[in-house]
N, CA, C and O atoms as a MOPAC input file, in Angstrom:
PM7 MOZYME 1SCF
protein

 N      0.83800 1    -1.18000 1     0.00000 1
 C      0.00000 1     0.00000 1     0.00000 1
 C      0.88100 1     1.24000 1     0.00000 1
 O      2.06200 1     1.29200 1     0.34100 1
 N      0.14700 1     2.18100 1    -0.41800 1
 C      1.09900 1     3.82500 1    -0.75000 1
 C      1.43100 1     4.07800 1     0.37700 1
 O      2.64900 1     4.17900 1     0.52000 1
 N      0.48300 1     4.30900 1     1.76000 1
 C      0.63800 1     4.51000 1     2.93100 1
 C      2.33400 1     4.02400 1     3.83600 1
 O      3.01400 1     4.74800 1     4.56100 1
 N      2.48000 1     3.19000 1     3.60200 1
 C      3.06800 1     2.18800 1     4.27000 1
 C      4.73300 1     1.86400 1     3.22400 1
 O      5.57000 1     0.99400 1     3.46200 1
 N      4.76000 1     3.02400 1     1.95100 1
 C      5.86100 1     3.04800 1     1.23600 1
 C      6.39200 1     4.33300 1     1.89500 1
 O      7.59900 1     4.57200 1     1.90700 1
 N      5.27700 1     5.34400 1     2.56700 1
 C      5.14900 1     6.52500 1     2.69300 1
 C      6.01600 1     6.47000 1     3.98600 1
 O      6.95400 1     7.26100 1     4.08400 1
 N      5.78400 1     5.67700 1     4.87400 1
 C      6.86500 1     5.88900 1     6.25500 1
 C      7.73800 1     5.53400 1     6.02100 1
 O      8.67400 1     6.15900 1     6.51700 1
 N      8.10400 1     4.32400 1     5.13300 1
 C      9.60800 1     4.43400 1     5.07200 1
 C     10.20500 1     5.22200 1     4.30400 1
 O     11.19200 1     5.77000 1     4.79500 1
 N      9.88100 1     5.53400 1     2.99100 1
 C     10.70400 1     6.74900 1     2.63400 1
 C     10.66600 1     8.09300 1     3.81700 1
 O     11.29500 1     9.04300 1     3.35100 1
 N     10.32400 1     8.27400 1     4.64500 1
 C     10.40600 1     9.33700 1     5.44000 1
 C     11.62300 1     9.42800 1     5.70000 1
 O     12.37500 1    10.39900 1     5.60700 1
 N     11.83800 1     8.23000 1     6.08200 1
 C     13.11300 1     7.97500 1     7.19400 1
 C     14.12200 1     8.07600 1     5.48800 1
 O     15.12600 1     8.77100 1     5.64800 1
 N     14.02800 1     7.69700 1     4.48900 1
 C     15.33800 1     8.13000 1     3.66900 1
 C     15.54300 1     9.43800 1     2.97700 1
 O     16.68400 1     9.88100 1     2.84700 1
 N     14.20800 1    10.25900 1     2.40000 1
 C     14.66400 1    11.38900 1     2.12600 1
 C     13.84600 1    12.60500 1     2.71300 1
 O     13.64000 1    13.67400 1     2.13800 1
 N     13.42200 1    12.23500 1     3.96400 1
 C     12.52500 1    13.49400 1     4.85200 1
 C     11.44300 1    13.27200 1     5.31200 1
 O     10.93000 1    12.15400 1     5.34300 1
 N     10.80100 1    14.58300 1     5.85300 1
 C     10.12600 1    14.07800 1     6.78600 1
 C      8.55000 1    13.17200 1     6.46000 1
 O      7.98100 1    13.60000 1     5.45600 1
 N      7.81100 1    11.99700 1     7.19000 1
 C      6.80600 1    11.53400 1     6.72800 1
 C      5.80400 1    12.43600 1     6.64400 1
 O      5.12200 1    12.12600 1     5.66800 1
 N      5.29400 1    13.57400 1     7.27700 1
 C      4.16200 1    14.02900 1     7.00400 1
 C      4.63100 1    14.67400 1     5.43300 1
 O      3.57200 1    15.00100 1     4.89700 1
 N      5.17500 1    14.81800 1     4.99400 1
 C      5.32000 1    15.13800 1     3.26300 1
 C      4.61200 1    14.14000 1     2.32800 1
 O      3.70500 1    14.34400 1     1.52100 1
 N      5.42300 1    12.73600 1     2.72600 1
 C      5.10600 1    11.98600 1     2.05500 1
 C      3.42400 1    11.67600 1     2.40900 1
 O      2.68200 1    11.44800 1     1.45400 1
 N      2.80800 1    11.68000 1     3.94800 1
 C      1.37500 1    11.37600 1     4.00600 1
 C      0.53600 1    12.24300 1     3.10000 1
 O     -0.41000 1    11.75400 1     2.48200 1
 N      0.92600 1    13.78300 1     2.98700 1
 C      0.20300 1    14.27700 1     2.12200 1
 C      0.30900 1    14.17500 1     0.58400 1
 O     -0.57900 1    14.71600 1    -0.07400 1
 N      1.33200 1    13.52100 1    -0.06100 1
 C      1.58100 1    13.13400 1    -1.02400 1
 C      0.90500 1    11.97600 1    -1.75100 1
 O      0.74100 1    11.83700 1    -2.96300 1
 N      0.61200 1    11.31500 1    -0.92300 1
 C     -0.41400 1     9.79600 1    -1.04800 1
 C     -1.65700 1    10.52000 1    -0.60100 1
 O     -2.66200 1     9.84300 1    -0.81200 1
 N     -1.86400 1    11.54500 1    -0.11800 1
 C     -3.25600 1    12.09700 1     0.02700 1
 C     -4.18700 1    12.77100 1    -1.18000 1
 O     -5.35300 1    12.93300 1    -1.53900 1
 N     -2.63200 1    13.07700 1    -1.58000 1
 C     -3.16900 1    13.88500 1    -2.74700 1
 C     -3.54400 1    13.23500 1    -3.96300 1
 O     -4.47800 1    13.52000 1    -4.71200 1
 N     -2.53100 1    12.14800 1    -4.08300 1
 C     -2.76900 1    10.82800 1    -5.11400 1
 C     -3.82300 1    10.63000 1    -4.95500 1
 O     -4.62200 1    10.94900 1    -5.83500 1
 N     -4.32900 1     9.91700 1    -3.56000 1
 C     -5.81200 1     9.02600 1    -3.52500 1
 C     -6.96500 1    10.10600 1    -3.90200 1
 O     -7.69400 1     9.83900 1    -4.85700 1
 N     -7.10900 1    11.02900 1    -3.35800 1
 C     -8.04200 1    12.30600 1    -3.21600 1
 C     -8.27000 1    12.60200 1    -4.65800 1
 O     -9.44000 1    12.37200 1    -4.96200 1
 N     -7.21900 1    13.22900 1    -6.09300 1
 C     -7.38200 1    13.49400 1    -6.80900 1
 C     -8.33800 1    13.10800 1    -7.84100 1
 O     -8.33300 1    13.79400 1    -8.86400 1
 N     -9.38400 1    11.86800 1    -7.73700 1
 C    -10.18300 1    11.83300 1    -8.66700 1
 C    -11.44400 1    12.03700 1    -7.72100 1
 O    -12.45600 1    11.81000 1    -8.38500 1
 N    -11.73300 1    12.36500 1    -6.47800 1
 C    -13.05000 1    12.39100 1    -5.98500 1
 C    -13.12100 1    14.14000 1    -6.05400 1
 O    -12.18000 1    14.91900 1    -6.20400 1
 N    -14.26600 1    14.37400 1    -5.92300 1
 C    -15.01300 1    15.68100 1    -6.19300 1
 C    -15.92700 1    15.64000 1    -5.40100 1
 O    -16.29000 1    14.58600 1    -4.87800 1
 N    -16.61900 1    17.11200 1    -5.10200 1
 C    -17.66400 1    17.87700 1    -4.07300 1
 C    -18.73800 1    17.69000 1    -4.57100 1
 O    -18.65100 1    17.90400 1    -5.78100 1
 N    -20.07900 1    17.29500 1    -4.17300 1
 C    -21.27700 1    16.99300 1    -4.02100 1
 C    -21.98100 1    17.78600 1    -3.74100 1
 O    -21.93500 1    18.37500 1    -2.66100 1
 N    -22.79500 1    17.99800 1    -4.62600 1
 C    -24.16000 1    19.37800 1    -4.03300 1
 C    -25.57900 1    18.64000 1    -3.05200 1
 O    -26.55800 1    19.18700 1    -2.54500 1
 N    -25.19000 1    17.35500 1    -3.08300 1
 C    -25.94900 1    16.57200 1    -2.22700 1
 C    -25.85300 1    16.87300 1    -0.51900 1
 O    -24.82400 1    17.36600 1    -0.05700 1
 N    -26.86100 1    16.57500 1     0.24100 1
 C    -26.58100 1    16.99900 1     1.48100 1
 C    -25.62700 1    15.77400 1     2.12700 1
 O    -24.91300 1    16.04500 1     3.09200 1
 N    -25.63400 1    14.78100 1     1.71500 1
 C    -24.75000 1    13.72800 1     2.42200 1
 C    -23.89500 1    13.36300 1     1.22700 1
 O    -24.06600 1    13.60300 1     0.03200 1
 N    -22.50200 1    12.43400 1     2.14400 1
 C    -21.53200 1    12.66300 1     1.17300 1
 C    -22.23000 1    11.54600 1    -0.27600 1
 O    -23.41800 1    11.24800 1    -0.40500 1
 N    -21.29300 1    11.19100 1    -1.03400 1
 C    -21.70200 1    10.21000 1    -2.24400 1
 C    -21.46800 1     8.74700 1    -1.90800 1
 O    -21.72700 1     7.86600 1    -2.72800 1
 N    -20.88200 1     8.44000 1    -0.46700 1
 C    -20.40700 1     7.03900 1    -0.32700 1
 C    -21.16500 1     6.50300 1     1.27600 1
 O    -20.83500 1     5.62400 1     2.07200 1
 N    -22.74900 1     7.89100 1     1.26100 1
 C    -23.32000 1     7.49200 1     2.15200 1
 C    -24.08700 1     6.46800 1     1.47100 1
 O    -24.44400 1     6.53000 1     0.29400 1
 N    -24.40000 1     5.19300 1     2.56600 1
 C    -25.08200 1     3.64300 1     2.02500 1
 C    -26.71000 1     3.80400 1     2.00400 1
 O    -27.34400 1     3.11200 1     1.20800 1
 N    -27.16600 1     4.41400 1     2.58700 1
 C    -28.93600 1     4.65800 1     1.91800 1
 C    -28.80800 1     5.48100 1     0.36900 1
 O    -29.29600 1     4.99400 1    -0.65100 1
 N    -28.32100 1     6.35300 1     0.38300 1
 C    -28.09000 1     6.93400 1    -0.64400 1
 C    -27.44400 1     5.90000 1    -2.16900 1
 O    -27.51800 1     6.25300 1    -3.34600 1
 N    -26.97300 1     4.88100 1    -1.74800 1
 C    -25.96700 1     4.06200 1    -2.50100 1
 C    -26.81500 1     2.95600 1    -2.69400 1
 O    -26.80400 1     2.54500 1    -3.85500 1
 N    -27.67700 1     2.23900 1    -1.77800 1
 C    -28.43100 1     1.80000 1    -1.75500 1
 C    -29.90100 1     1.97700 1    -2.53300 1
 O    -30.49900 1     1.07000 1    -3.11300 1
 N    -30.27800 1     3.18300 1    -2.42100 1
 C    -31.61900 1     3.84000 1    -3.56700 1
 C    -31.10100 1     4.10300 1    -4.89600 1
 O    -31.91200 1     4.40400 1    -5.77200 1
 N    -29.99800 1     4.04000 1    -5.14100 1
 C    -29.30200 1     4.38100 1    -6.32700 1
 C    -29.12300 1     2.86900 1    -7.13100 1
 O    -29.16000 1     2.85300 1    -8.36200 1
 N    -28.95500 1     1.77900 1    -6.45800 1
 C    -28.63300 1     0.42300 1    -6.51600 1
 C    -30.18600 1     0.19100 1    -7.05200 1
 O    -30.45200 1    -0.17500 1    -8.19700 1
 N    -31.05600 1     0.44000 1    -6.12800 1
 C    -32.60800 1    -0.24700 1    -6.36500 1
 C    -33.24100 1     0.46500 1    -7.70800 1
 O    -34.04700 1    -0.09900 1    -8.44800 1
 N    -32.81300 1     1.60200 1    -7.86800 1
 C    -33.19400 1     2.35200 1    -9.46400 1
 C    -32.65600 1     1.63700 1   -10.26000 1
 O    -33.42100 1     0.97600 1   -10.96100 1
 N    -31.29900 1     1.48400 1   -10.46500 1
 C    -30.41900 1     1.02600 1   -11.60200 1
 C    -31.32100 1    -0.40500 1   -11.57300 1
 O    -31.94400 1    -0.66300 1   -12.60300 1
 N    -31.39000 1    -1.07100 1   -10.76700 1
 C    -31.85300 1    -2.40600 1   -11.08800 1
 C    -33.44200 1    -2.97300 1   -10.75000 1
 O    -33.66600 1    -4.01900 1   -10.14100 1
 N    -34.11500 1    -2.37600 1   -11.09500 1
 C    -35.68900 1    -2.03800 1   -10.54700 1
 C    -36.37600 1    -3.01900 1   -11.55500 1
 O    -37.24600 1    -3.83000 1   -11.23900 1
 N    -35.77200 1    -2.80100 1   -13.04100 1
 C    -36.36300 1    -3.90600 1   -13.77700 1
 C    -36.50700 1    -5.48700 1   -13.51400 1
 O    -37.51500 1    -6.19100 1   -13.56900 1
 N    -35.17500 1    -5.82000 1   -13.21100 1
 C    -34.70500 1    -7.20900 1   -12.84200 1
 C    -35.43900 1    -7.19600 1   -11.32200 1
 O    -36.34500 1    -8.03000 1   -11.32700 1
 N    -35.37500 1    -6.80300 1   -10.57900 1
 C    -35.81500 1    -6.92100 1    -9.09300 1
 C    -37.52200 1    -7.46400 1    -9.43800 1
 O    -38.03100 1    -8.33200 1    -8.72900 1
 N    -38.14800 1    -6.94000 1   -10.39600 1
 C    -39.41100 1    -6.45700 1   -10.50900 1
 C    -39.84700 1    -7.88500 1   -11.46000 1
 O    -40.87000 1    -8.46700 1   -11.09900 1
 N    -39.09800 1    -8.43000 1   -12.63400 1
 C    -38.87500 1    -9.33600 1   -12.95400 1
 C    -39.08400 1   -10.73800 1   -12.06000 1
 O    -40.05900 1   -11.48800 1   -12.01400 1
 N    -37.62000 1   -10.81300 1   -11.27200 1
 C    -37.71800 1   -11.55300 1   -10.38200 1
 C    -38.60900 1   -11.88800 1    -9.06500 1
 O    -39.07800 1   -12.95900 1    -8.67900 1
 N    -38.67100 1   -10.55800 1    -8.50800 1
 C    -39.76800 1   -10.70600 1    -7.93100 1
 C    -41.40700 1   -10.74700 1    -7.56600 1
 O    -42.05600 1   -11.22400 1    -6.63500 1
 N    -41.74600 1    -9.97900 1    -8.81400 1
 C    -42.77300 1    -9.96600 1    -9.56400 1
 C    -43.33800 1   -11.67100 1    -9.97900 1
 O    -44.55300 1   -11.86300 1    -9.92900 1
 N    -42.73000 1   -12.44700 1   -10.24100 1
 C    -42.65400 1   -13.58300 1   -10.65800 1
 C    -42.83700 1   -14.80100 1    -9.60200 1
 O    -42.76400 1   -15.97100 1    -9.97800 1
 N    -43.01500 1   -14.53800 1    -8.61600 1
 C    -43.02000 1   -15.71900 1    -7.88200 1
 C    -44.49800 1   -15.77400 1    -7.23700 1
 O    -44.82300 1   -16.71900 1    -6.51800 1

């Protein structure tokens, strides 16, 4: 993991909080701000989003028995 390359290079070319924000910035760089009131990786939210995308098949399947 990046984290965990991140303390040991501390100790060879400076200090670790450089490198923590360096892997912060890596991981961070493809997520973005939400005009939603909760974040995007809240699970009701992820969850109602799940039951739309697949409403046909659910409806299918369960419809059917």
């Amino acid at each position: 993991m990046m984290i965990h390359g991140a303390a040991v290079l501390g100790r060879a070319d400076g200090p670790t909080e450089v490198h923590k924000a360096t892997v912060a910035r890596q991981v961070l760089r493809d997520y973005g701000g939400t005009d939603d009131m909760w974040p995007t990786e809240w699970i009701p939210g992820k969850l109602e989003a799940a039951k739309a995308k697949f409403a046909d098949y659910l409806e299918l399947e369960v419809g059917n028995l």
